[in-house]
NUMARDO-265664 format. One record per residue (C-alpha): z, x, y; residue in three letters. Coordinates in Angstrom, 2 decimals, padded with zeros to 5 digits, m for minus. Layout:
% NUMARDO-265664
Z, X, Y, ALA .
...
//
This chain:
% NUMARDO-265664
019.96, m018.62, m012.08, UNK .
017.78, m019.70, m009.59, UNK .
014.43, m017.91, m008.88, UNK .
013.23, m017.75, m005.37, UNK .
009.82, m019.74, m004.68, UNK .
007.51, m017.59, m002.47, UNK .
006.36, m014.87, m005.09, UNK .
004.68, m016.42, m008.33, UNK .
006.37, m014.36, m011.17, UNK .
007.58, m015.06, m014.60, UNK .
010.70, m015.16, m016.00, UNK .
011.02, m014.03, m020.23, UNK .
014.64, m013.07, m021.30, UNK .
014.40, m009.66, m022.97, UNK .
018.15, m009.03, m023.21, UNK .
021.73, m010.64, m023.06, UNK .
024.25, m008.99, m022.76, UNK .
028.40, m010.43, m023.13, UNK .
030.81, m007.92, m022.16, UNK .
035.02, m008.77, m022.32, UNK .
036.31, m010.82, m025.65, UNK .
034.54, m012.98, m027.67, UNK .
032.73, m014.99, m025.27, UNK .
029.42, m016.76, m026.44, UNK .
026.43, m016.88, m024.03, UNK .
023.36, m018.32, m025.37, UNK .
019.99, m018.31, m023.22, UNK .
016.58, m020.19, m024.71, UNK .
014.63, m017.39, m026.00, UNK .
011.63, m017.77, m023.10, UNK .
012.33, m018.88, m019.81, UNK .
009.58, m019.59, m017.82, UNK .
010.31, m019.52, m014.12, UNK .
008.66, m019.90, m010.16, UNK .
011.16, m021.00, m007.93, UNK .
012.58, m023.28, m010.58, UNK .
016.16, m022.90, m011.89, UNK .
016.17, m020.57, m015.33, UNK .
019.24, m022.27, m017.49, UNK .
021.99, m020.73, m019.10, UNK .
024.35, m022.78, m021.63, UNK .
027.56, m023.35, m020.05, UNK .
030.28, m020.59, m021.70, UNK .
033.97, m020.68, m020.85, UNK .
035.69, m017.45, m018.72, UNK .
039.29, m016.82, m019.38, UNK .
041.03, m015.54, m016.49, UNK .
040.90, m012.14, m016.43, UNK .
038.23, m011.75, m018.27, UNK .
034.36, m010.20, m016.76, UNK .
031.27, m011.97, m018.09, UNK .
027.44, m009.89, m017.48, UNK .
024.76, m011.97, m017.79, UNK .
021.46, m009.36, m018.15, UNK .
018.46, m010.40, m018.02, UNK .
014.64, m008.78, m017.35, UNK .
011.48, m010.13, m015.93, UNK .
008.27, m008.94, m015.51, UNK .
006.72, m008.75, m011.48, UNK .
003.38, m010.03, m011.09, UNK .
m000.16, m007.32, m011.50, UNK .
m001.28, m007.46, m009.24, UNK .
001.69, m008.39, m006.59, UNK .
000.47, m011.16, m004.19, UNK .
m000.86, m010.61, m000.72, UNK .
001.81, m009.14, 001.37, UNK .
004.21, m008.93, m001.21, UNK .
006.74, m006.31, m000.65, UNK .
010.16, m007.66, m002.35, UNK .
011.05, m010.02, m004.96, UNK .
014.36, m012.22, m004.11, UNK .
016.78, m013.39, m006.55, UNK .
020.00, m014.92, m006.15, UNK .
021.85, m017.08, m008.37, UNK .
024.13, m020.05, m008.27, UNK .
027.85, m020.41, m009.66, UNK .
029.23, m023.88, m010.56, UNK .
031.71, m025.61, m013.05, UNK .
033.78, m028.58, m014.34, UNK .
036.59, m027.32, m012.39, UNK .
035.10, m025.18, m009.23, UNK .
033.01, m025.58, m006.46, UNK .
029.41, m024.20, m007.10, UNK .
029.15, m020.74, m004.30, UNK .
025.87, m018.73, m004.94, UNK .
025.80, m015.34, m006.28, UNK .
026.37, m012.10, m004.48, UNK .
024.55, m008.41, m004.18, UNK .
027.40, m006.04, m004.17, UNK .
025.33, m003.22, m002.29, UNK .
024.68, m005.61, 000.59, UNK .
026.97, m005.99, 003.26, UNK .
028.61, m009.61, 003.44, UNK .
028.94, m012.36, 001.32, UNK .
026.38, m014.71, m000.44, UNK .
023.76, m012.32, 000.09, UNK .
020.91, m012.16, m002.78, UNK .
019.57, m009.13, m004.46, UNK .
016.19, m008.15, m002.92, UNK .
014.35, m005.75, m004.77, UNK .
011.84, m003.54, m002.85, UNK .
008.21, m003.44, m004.84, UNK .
006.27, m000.44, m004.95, UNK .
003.32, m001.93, m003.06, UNK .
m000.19, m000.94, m001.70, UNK .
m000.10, 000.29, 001.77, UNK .
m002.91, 000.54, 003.00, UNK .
m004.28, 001.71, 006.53, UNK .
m007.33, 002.06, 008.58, UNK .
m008.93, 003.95, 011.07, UNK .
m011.93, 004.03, 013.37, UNK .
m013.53, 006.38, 015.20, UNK .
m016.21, 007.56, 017.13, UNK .
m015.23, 011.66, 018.00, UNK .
m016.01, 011.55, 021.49, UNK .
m013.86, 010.71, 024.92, UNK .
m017.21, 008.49, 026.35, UNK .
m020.31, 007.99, 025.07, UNK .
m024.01, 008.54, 026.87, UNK .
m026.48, 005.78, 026.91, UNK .
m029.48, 006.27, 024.82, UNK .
m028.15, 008.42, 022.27, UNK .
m026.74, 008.01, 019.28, UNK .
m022.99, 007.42, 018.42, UNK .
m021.25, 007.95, 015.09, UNK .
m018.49, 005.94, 013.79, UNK .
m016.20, 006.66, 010.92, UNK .
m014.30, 004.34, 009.22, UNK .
m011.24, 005.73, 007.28, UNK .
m009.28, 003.67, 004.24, UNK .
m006.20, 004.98, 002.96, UNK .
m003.50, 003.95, 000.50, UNK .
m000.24, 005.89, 000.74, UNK .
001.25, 002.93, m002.05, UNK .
002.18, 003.89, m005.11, UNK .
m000.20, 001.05, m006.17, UNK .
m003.89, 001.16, m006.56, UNK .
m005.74, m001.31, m003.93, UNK .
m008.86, m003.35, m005.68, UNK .
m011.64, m005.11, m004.09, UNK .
m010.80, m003.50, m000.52, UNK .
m013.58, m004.67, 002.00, UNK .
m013.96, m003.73, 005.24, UNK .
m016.16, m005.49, 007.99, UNK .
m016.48, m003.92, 011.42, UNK .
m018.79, m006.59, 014.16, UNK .
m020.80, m004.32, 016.18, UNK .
m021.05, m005.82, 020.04, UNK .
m024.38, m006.62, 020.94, UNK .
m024.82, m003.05, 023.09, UNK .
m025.06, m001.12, 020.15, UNK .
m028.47, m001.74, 018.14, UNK .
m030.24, 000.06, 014.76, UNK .
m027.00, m000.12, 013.11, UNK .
m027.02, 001.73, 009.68, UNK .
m024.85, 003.00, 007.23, UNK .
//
């Protein structure tokens, strides 16, 4: 299988799973992986016969910046075939790799000031809104805002 580079995750087999006949899949027991190829012993397919290959990983906490899918597609070779790369049923084509939508932070921000124009001399209140619709908690937000050099006593 190979692991798309891009996203930093980790790769530790959890299950196998062999489905049709006898057939013998061995995988090493951890497989570390980031963008590298994760090996699988070479195994034998009758015709006819359906091999699953299962396998679980664990996504990165917390997810990188702007991290919003992990990638995966795999690659099919042989003694007697010409290597073709793994497909996602559910997408439309062929060749296409699974993409699997993280449940990410998504965070917004707003600014304002409550008024259509301001009056020279007096003061003028700005508030600064932060909000996370994510599923997924947001840590060490900051938020800088450079006031122009017409506004002076600045406080929070």
């Amino acid at each position: 299988m190979k692991i798309r580079a891009g996203l930093v995750h980790s790769a530790v087999r959890r299950a196998g799973t062999v489905l049709a006949g006898t057939l013998a899949l061995s995988c090493p027991a951890a497989l570390s992986a980031s963008g590298e190829t994760v090996p699988l012993n070479a195994f034998s397919v009758p015709p006819g016969a359906t091999v699953t290959i299962t396998f679980e990983v664990e996504v990165d906490n917390p997810l990188g910046v702007c991290a919003t899918a992990v990638t995966n597609q795999g690659t099919v070779s042989g003694v007697n075939l010409t290597s073709f790369l793994t497909d996602d049923p559910d997408a439309v084509g062929t060749a296409n790799p699974t993409v699997t939508p993280l449940d990410a932070i998504d965070l917004s921000i707003t600014k304002s000031d409550g008024a259509a124009s301001e009056i020279p001399g007096t003061p003028v209140t700005y508030t600064i809104v932060a909000s996370n619709s994510g599923p997924n908690g947001a840590a060490g937000v900051t938020v800088a805002d450079s006031f122009p050099a017409t506004l002076t006593g600045c406080s929070t």
